[in-house]
FIKE-493291 format. One record per residue (C-alpha): residue number from 1; residue in one letter; x, y, z. Coordinates in Angstrom, 3 decimals, padded with zeros to 6 digits. Layout:
FIKE-493291
  seq  type        xx        yy        zz
  NUM     A         X         Y         Z
...
//
This chain:
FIKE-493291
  seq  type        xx        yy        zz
    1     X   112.387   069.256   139.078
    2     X   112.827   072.546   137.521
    3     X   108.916   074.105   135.903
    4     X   109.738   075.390   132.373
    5     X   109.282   079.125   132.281
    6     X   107.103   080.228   129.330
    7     X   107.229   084.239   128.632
    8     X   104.068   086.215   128.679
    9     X   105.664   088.163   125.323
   10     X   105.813   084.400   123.569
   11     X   101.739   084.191   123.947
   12     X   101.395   088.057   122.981
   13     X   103.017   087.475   119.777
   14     X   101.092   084.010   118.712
   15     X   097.447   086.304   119.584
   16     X   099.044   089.214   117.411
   17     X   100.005   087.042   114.333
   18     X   096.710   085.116   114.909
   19     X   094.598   088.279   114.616
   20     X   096.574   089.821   111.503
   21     X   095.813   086.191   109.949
   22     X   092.723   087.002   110.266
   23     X   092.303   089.960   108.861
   24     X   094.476   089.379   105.883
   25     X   093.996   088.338   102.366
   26     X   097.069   087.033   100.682
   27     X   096.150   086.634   096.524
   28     X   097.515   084.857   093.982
   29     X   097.765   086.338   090.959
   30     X   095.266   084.806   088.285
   31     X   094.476   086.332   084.746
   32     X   091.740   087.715   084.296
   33     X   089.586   089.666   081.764
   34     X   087.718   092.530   083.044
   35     X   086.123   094.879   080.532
   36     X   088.764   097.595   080.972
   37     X   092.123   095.975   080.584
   38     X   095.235   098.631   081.320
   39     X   097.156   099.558   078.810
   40     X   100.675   098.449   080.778
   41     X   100.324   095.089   079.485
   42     X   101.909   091.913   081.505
   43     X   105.211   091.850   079.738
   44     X   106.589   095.056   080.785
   45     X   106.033   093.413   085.196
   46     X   106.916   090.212   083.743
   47     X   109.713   090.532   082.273
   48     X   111.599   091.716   085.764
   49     X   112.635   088.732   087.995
   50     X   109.744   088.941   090.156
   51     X   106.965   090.485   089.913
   52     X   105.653   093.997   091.423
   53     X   103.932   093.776   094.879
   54     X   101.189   096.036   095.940
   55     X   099.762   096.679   099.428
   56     X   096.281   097.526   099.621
   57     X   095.170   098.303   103.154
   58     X   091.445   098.972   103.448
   59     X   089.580   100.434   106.624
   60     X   086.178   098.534   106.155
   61     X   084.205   095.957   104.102
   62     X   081.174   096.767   105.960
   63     X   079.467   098.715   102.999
   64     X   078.783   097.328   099.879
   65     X   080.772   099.719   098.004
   66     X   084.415   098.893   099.462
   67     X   083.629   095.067   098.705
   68     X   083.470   096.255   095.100
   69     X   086.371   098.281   095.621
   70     X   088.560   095.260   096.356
   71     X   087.639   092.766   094.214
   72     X   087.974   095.347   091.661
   73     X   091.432   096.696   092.394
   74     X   092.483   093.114   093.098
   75     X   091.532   091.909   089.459
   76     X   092.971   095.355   088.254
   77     X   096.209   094.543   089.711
   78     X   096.704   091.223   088.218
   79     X   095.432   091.964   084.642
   80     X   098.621   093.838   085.102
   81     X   100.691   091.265   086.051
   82     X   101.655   092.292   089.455
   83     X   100.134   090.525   092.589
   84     X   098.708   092.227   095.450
   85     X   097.674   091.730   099.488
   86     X   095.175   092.857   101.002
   87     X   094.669   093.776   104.931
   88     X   091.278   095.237   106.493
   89     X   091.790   096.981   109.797
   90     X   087.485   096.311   110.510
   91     X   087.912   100.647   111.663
   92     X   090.845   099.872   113.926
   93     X   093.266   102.691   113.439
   94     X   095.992   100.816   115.467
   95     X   095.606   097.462   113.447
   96     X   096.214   099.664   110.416
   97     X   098.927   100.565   111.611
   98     X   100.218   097.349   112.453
   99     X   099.301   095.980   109.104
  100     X   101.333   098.776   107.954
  101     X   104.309   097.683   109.561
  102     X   103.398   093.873   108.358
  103     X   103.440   094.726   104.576
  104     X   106.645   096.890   104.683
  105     X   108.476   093.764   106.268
  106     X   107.052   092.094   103.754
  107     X   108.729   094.102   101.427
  108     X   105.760   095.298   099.294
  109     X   107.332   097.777   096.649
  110     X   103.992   100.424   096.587
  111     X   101.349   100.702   099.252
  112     X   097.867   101.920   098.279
  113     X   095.793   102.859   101.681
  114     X   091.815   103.477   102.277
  115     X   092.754   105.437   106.064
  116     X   090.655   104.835   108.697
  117     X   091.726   108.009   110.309
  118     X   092.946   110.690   108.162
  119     X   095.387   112.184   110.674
  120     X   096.335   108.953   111.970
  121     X   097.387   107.669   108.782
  122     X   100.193   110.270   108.123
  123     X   102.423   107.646   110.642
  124     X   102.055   104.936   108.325
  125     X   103.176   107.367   105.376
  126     X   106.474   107.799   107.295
  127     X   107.391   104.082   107.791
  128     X   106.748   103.064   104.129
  129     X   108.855   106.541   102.924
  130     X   111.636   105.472   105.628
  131     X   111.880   101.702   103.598
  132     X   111.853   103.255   100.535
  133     X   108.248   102.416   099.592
  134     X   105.828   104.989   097.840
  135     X   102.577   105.547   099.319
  136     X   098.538   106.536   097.506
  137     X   096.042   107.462   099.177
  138     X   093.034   105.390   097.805
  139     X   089.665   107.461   097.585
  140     X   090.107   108.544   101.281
  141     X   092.599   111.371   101.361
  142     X   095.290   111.102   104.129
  143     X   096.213   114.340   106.185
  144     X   098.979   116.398   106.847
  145     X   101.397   113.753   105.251
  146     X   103.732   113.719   102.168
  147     X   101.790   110.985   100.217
  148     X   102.746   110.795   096.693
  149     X   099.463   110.406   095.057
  150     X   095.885   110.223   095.758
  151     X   093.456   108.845   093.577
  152     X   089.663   109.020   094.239
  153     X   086.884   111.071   093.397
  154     X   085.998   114.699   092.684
  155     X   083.998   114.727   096.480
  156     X   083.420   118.272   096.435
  157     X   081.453   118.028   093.572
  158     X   079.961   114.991   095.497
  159     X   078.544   117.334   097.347
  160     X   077.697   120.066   095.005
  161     X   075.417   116.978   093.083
  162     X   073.626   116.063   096.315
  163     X   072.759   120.271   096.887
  164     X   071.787   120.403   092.983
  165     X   069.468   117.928   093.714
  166     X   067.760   118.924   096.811
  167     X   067.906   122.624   095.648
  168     X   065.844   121.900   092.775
  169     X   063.126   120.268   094.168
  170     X   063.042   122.214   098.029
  171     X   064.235   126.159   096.840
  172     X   063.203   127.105   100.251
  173     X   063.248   125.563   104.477
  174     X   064.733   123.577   106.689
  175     X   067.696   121.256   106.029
  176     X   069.011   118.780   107.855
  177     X   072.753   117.478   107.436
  178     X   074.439   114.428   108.717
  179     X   077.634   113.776   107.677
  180     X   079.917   110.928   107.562
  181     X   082.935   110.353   110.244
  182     X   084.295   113.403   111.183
  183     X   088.030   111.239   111.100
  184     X   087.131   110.830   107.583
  185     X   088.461   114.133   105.159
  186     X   086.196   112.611   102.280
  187     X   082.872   113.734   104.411
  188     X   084.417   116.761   105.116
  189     X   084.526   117.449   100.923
  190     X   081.718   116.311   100.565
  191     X   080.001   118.788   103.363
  192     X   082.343   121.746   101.711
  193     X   080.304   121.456   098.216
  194     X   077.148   121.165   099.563
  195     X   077.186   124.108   101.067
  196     X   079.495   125.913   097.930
  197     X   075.577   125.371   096.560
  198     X   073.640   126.370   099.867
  199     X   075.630   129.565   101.150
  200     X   073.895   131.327   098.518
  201     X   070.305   130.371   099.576
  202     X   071.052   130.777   103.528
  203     X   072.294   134.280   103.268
  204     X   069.272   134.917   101.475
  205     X   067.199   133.453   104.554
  206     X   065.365   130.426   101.889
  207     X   067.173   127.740   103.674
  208     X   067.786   126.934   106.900
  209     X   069.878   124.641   108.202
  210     X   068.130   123.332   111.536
  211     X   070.519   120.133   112.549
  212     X   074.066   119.507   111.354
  213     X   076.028   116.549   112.897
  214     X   078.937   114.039   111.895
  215     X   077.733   110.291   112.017
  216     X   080.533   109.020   114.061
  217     X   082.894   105.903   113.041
  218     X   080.096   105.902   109.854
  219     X   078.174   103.649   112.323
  220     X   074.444   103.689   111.277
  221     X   073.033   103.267   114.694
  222     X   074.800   106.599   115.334
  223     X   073.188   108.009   111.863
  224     X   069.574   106.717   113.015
  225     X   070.041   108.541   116.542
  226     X   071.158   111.652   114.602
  227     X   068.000   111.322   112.320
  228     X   065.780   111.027   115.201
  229     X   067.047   113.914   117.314
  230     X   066.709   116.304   114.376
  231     X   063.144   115.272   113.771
  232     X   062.508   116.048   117.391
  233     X   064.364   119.120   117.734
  234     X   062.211   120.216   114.931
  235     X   058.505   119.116   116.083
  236     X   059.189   116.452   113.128
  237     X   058.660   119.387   110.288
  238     X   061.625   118.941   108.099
  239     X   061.939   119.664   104.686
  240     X   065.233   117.986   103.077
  241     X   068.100   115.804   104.635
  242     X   071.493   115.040   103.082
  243     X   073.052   112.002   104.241
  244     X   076.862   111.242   104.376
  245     X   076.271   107.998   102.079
  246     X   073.957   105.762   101.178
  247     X   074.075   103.668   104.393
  248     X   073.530   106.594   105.961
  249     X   070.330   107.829   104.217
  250     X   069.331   104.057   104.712
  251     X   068.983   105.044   108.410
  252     X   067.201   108.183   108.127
  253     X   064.656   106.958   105.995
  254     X   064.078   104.352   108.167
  255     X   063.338   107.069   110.698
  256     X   061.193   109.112   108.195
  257     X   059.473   105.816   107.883
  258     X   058.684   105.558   111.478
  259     X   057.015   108.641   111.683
  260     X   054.956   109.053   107.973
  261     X   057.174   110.849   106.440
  262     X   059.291   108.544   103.976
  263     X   058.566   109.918   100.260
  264     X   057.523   113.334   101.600
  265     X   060.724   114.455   102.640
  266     X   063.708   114.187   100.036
  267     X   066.974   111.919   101.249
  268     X   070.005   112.806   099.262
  269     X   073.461   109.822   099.173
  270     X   076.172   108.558   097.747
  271     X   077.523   105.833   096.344
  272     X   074.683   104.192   094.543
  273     X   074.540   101.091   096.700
  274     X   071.518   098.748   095.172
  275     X   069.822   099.253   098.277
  276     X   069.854   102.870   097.473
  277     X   068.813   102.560   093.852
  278     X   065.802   100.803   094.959
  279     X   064.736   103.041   097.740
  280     X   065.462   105.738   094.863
  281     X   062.936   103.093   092.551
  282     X   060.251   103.359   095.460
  283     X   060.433   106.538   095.757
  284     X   061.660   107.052   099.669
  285     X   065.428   108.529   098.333
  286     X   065.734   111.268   096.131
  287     X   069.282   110.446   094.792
  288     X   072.320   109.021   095.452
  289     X   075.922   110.207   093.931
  290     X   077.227   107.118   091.181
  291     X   081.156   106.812   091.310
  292     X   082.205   104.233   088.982
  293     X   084.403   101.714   091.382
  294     X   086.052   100.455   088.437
  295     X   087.398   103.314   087.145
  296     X   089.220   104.270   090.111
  297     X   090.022   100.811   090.691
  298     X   091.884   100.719   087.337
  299     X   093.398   104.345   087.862
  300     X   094.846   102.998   091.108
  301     X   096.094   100.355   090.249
  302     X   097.800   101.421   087.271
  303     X   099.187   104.278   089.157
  304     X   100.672   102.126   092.241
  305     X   102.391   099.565   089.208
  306     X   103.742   102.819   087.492
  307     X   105.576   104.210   091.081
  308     X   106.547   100.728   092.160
  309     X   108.890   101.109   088.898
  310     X   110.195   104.547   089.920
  311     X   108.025   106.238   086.893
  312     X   106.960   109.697   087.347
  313     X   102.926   110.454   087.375
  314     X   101.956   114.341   086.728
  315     X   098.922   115.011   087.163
  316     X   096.666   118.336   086.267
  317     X   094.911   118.706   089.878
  318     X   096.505   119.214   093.211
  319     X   094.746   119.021   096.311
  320     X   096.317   120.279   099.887
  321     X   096.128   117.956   102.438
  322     X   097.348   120.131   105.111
  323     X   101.348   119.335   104.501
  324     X   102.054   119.615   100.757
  325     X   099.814   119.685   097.485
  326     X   099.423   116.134   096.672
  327     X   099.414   115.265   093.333
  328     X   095.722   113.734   092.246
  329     X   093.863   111.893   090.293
  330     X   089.888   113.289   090.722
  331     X   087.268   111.300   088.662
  332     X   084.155   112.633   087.849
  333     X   080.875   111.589   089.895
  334     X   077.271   110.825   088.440
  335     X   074.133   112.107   089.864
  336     X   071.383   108.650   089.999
  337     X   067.741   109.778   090.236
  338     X   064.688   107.455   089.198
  339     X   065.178   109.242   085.324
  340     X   068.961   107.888   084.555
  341     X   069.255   104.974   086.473
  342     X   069.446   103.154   083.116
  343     X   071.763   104.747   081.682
  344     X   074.185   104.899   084.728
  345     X   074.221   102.139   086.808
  346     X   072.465   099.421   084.484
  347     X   074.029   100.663   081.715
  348     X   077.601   100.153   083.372
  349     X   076.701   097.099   084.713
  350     X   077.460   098.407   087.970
  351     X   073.958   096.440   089.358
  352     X   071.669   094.948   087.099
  353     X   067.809   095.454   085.945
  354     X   066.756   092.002   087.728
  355     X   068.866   093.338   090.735
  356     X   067.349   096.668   090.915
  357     X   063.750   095.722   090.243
  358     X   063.731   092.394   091.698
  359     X   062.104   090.553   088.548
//
């Protein structure tokens, strides 16, 4: 009797499919009613035989801020009347690219990205341009590719904030920086317009920067270690630290708190996690850098609906990206200290008064 031969390549394929199952969020479209309702109302993607689909491929829903940024661009999509899917590559810059290749098939007419890996990214730009499919680069700009639009952020002036801030308060001694991933351009922005502020006060010898290192993968084990070895590198005399993001300064304040020196030494961030605004509340972080999620939710996904119909976007701000000057949409950032946090994030309901003070 003859044993049935079963390929190895059959049981390859089943683990592949069952991993991109897992990672994948098909949606439904569902009206909804969220406080800023596009103006490209549902008749105009209605009225076509099907309607528009969008491909939104995230890196991460790790930090608080990117699960914002999908439920938010997921309700913005359907209060247009197109539907959308959603993949998370969990920082695997392969699976991305797989996931890539898995909405093209699909045949998704407009793919909106959040790349893991800048560089990495630009191969996932080619397939959707070779099937006809128009690619934006979502808050995280992509690298030496021909995207066709990127939406996000003004992240030099991210930066610029976060040195505004520390500036103020500590004219004068020793800085510490860590960054975000160095396979992430957005840190590297951010990193440019802190020191468009510093430059100034280091060539005058009133700051010094005395540790400077990337957090790698955004991990914040890695940003404790890099916390720890600037401390020590320094006999633990510091005077300011910026921190990539929020979940970053998390970490070095958690070293600062080790050591006595949480509340003494200002922590700049980003992204005005709640977290954040309480430590800000408390008084062991400075600041953190507000960018209203729903804004650039909105913008996104008004922009992917308005390619995905062949429309033309022109746009008043450029930005290189190493290839070509990609057309882009920069909002403008908010600077959160304990003196506006009521009129910023409470006020846009971004996280709430109980929230925040835990009443």
């Amino acid at each position: 009797m003859k044993q049935r031969i079963v390929k190895p390549m059959f049981f390859l394929s089943i683990i592949v499919l069952a991993f991109l199952g897992a990672a994948c969020e098909k949606t439904v479209p569902q009206m909804t009613n969220p406080t800023e309702s596009p103006p490209e109302a549902d008749a105009s993607v209605q009225s076509e035989d099907r309607k528009i689909k969008v491909g939104f491929l995230m890196d991460t829903l790790e930090e608080e801020r990117w699960l914002k940024d999908k439920r938010l661009f997921k309700e913005a999509v359907e209060e247009i009347g197109a539907e959308v899917e959603i993949m998370v590559a969990n920082g695997d810059e392969v699976l991305q690219i797989i996931q890539a290749e898995t909405l093209i098939k699909q045949g998704v007419d407009v793919l909106v990205m959040v790349p893991y890996n800048a560089e990495a990214a630009g191969v996932i730009v080619q397939k959707a341009h070779l099937a006809g499919i128009k690619v934006i680069s979502y808050d995280r700009l992509v690298k030496n590719a021909e995207i066709d639009l990127y939406v996000s952020f003004d992240n030099e002036k991210v930066g610029e904030l976060q040195a505004k801030a520390l500036t103020a308060l500590v004219p004068k001694g020793k800085y510490v920086y860590i960054g975000g991933a160095d396979t992430d351009y957005n840190a590297h922005l951010l990193k440019q317009g802190v020191f468009n502020v510093l430059k100034p006060l280091i060539d005058k010898g009133d700051i010094k920067i005395v540790y400077d290192q990337w957090t790698k993968n955004w991990i914040p084990t890695n940003a404790y270690s890099n916390m720890e070895a600037a401390l020590k590198a320094n006999n633990y005399e510091i005077d300011a630290v910026f921190a990539g993001n929020d979940a970053t300064a998390e970490e070095a304040v958690k070293v600062l708190s080790r050591h006595g020196l949480a509340g003494k030494t200002p922590v700049a961030g980003q992204d005005a996690e709640l977290a954040a605004i309480r430590r800000i509340v408390n008084g062991t972080q400075t600041m953190t850098v507000y960018k209203p999620i729903k804004s650039l939710a909105v913008a996104a996904a008004k922009a992917a609906v308005r390619l995905a119909k062949g429309e033309n976007i022109v746009t008043e701000r450029k930005i290189n990206n190493g290839k070509i000057e990609v057309p882009s949409i920069l909002l403008p950032p908010i600077s959160v200290d304990k003196n506006n946090i009521a009129e910023t994030v409470i006020s846009d309901g971004f996280h709430s008064k109980e929230e925040i003070y835990q009443h």
